[in-house]
Every structure is written in C-alpha cells, then in structure tokens.
MDAnalysis code that builds the backbone (N, CA, C; Angstrom):
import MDAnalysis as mda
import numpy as np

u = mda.Universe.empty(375, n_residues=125, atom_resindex=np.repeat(np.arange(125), 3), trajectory=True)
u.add_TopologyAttr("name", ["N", "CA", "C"] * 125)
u.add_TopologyAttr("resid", np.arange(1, 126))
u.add_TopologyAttr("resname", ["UNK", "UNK", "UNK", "UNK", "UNK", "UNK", "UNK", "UNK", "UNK", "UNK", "UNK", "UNK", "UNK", "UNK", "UNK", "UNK", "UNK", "UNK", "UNK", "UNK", "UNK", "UNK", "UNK", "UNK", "UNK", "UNK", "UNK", "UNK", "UNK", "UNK", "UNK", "UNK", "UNK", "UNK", "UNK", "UNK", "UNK", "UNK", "UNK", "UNK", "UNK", "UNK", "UNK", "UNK", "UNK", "UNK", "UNK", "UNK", "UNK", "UNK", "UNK", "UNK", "UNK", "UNK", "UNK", "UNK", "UNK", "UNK", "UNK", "UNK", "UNK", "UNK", "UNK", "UNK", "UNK", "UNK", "UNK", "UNK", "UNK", "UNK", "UNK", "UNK", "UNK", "UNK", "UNK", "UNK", "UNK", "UNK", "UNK", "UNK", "UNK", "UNK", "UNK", "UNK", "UNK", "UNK", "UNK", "UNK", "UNK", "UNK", "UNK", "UNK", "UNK", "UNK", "UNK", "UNK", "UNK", "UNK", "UNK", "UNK", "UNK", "UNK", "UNK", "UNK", "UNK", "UNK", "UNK", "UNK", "UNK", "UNK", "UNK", "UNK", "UNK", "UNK", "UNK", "UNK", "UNK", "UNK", "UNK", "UNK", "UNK", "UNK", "UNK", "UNK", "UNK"])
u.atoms.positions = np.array([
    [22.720, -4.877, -61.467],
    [23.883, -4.129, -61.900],
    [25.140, -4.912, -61.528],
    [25.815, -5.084, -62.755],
    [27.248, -6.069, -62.294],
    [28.184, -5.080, -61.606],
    [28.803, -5.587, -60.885],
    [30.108, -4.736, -60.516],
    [31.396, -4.903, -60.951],
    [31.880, -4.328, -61.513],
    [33.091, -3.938, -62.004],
    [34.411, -4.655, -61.380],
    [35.301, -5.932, -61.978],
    [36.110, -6.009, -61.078],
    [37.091, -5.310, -61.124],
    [38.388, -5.314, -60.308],
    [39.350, -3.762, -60.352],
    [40.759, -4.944, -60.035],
    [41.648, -4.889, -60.922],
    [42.583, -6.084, -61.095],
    [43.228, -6.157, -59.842],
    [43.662, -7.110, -59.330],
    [44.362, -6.542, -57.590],
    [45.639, -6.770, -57.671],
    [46.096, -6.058, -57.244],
    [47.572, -5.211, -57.471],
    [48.092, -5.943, -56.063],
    [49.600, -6.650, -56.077],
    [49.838, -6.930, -55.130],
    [50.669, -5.912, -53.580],
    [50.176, -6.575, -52.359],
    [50.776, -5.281, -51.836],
    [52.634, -5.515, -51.393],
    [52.641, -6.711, -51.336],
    [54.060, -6.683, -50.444],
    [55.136, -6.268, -51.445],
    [55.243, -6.123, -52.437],
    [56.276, -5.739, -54.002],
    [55.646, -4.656, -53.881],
    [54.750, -3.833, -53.735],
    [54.860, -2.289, -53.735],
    [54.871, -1.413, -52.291],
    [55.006, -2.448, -51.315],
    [55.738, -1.995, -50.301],
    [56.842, -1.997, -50.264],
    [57.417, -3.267, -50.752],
    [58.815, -3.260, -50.824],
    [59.658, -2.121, -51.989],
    [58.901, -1.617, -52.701],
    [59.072, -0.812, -53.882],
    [59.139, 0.533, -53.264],
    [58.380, 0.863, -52.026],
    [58.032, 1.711, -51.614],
    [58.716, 1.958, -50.188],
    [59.969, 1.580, -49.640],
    [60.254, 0.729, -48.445],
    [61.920, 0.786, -48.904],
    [62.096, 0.468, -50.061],
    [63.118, 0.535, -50.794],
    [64.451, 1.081, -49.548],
    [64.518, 2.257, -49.833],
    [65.412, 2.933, -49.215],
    [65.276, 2.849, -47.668],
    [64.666, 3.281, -46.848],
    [64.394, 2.570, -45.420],
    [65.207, 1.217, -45.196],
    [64.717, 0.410, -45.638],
    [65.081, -1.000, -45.701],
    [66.874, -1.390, -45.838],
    [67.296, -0.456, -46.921],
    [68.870, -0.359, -47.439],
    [69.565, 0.562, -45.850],
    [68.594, 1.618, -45.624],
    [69.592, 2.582, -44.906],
    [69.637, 1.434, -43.660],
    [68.599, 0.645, -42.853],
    [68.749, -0.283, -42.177],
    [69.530, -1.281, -41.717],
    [69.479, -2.049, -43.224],
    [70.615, -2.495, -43.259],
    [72.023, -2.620, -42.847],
    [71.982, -1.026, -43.793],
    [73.551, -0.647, -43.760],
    [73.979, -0.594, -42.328],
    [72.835, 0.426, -41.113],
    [73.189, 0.445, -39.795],
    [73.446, -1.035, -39.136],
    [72.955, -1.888, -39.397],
    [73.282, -3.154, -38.846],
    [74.596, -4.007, -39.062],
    [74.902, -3.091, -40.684],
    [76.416, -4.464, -41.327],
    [77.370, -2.855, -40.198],
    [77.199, -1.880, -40.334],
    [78.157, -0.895, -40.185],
    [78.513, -1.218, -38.654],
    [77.329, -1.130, -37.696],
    [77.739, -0.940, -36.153],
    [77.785, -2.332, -36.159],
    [76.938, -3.814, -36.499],
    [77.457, -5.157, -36.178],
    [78.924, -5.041, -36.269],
    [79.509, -5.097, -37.492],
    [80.469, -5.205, -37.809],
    [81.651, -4.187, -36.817],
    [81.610, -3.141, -36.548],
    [82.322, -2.193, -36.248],
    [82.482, -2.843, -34.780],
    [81.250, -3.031, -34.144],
    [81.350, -3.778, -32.705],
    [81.978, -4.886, -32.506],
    [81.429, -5.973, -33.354],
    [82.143, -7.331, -33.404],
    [83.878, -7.461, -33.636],
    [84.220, -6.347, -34.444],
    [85.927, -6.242, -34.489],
    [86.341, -5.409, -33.393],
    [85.700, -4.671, -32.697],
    [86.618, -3.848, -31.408],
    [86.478, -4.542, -30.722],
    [85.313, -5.663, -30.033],
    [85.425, -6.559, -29.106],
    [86.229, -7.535, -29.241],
    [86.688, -7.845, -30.648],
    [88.215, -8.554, -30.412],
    [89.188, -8.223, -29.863],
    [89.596, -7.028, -29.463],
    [90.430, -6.364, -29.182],
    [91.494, -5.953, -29.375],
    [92.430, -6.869, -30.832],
    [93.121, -6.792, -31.140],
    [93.670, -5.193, -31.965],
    [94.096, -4.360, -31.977],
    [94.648, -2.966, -32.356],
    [95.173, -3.569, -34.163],
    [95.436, -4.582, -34.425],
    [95.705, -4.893, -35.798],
    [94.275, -4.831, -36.602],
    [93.226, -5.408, -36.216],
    [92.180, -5.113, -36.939],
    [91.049, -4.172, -36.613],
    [91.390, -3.386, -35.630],
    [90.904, -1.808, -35.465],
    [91.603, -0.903, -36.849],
    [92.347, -1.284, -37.327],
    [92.980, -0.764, -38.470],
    [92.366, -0.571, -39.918],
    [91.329, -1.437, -39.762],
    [90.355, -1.953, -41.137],
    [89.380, -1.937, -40.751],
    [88.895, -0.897, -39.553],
    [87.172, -0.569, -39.412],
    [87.001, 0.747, -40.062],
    [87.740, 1.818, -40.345],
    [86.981, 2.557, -41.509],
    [87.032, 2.256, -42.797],
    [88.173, 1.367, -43.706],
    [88.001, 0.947, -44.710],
    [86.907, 0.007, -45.064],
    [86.536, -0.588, -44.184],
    [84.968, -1.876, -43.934],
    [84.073, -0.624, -43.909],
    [84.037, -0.046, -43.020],
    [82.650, 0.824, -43.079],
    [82.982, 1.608, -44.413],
    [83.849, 2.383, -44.719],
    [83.532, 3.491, -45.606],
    [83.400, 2.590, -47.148],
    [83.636, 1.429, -47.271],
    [83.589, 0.447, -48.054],
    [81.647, 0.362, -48.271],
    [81.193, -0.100, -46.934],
    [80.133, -0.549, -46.365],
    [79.078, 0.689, -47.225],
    [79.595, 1.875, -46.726],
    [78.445, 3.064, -46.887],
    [78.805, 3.417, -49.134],
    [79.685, 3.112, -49.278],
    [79.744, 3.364, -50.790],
    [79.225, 2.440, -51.265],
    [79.021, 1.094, -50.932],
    [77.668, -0.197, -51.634],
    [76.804, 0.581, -51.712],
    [76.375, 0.588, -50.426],
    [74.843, 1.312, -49.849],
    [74.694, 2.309, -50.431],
    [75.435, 3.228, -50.634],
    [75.152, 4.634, -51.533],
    [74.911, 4.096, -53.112],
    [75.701, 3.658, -54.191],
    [75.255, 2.964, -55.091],
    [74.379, 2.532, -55.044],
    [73.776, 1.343, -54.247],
    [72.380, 0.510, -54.363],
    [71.067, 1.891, -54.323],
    [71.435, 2.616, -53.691],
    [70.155, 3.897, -52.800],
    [70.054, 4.380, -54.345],
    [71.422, 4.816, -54.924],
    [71.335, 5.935, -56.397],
    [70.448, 5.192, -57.347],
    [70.578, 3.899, -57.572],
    [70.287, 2.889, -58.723],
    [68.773, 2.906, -58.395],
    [68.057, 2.692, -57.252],
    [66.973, 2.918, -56.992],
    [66.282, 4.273, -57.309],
    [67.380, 5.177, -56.699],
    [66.234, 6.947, -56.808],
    [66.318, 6.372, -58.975],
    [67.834, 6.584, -59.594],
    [67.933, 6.940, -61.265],
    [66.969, 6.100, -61.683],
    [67.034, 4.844, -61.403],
    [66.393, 3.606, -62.446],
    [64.885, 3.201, -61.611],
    [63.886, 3.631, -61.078],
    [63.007, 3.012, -60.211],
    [61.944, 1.840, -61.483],
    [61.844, 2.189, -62.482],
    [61.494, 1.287, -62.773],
    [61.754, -0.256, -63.461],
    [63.070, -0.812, -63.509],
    [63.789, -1.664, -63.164],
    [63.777, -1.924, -62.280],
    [63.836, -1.369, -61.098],
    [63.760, -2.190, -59.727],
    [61.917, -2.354, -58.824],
    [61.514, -1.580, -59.899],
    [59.805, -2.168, -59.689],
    [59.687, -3.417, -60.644],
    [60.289, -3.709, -62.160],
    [60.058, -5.026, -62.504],
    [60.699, -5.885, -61.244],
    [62.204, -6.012, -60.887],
    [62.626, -6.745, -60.235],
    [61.099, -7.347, -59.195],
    [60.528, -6.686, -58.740],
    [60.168, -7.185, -57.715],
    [58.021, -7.335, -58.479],
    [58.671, -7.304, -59.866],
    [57.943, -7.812, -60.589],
    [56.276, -7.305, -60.500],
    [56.508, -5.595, -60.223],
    [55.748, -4.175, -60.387],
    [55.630, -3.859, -61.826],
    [54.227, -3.608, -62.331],
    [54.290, -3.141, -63.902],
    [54.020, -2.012, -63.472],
    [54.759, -0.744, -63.928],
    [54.764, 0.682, -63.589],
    [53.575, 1.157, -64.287],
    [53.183, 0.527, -65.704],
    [52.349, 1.111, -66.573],
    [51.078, 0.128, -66.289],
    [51.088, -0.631, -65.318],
    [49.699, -1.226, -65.346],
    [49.800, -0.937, -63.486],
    [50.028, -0.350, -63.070],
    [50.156, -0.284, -61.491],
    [48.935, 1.405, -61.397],
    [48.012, 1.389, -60.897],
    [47.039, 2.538, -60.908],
    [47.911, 3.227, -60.100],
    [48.493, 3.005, -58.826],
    [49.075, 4.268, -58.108],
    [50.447, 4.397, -58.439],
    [50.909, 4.102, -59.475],
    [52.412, 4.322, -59.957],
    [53.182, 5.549, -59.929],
    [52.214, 7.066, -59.775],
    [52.819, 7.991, -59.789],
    [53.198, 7.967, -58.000],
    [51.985, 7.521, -56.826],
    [52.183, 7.938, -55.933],
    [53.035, 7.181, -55.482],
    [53.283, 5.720, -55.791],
    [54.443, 4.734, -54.918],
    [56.225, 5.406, -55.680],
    [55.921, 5.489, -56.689],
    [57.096, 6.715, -57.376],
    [57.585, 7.963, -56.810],
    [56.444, 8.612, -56.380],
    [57.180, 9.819, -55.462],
    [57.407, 9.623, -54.059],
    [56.533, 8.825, -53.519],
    [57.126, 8.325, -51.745],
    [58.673, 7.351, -51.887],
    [58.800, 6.391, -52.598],
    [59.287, 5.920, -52.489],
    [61.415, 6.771, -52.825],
    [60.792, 7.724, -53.796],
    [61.987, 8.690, -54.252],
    [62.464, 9.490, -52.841],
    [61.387, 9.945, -52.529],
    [61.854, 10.629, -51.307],
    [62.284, 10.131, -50.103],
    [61.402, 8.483, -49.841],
    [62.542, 7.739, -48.943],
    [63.553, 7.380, -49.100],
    [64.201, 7.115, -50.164],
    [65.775, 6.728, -50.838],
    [66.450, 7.942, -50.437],
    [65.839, 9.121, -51.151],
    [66.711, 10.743, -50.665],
    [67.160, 10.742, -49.278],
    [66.118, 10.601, -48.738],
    [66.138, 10.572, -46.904],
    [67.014, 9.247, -46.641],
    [66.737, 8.389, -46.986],
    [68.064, 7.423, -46.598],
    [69.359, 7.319, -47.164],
    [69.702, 8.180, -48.811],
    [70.641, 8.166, -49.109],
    [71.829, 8.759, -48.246],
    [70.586, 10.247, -47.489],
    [71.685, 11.499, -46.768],
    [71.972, 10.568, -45.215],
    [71.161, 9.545, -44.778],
    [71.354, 9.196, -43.216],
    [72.325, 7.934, -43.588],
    [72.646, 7.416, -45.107],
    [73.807, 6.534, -45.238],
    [75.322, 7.413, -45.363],
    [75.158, 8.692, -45.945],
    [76.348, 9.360, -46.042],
    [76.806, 9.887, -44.554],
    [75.476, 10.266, -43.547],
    [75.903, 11.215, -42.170],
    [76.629, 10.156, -41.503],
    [76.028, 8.960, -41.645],
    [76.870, 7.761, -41.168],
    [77.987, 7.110, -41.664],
    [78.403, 7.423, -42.835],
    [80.180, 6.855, -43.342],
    [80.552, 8.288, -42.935],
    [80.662, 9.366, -42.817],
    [81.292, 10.347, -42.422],
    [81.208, 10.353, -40.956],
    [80.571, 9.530, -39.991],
    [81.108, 9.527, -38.580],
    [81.907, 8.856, -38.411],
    [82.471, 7.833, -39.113],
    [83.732, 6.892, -39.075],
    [84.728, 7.686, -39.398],
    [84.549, 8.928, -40.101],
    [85.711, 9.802, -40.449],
    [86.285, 10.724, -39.308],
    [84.771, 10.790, -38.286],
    [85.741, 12.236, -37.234],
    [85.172, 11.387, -35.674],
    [85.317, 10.577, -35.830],
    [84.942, 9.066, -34.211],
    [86.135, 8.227, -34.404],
    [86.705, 8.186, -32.994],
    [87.507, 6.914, -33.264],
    [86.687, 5.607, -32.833],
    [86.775, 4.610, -33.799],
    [85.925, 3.619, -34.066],
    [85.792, 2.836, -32.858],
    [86.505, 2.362, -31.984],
    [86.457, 1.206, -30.559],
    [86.857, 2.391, -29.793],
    [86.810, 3.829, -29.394],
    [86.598, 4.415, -28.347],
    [85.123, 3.805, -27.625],
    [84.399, 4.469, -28.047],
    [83.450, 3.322, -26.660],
    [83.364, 2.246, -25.953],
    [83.398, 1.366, -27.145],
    [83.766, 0.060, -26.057],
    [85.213, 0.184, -25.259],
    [86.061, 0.822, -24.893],
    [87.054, 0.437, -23.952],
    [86.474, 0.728, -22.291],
])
C-alpha cells in the first residue's frame, strides 16, 4: 500500500502569519520605551518636548500596520508567500492570528494613551 504524500506547508511564514500582531505590538514597546528612555537620559527639557509627538506618532504606524493585517490578511499571507487557498489550515491560522492583532491592536492603543496622562521622564529623575 503506497502512502499518500501530503504537500509540506512551510512553518516559519505561517508562524510569522500567525505571530503577526504579537511581533508588531513588541516592537512598538521597544521603539516607544527605547526611544522615550534614550531622550530623557539626555536630559535636555528641549527634547522632552517631542516624546509624545514620537510616541503618539510611534503608536499610529503601529495601529495602521495591526489594521492592514486584521482588513487585508490575505495579502500579507502572500507577502510572506502563504497560499491561503492551498494552505489546509487556512481557516485556523486566520482566526488565531485575527485575534492576536485584536489583542495587540488594544495593548498598542493602552500604550499611546499612557503618554497622554504620564509625564514622560518623570521616572528617570
């Protein structure tokens, strides 16, 4: 009896497909607090002036990139060169992956809205 081969689907593009949002909200925490830290430890009070316009700048990329992912997911499964219609688990990497974008879209917004009611280099002094 021959056995059947079963085409093999790659995994790191449907992790990354699937990872999507995680990965962005990550990000963003790293450009937001790197950045936010690296200018208060200058110390200068002139460019404490342009840490919520950088961040709230920062979190509206990040919010765009998160939306373009939840609206368009399959464009950004070719990107990473995913066939949605030849992918067997396409419905399930489709719904995990929607709901991690959701979940990271809301932990990119809770985070540009703490730059709104924090003063930005209070801690470090």
């Amino acid at each position: 009896m021959a056995e059947r081969s079963s085409p093999m689907h790659p995994v790191v593009p449907t992790l990354l497909m699937i990872l999507w949002g995680p990965i962005l909200w990550a990000v963003h925490l790293l450009v937001t607090y790197g950045a936010q830290s690296a200018t208060c430890a200058i110390g200068e009070a002139r460019f404490a002036a342009f840490i919520p316009a950088l961040l709230l700048a920062a979190t509206a990329l990040f919010a765009i990139l998160l939306l373009a992912g939840f609206c368009w997911p399959k464009p950004a499964a070719r990107l990473l060169q995913l066939d949605p219609h030849d992918h067997p688990q396409w419905r399930f990497v489709h719904a995990v992956s929607r709901n991690l974008v959701a979940l990271s879209f809301a932990g990119v917004i809770f985070n540009g809205m703490a730059v709104l009611l924090i003063d930005p280099c209070a801690q470090l002094r």
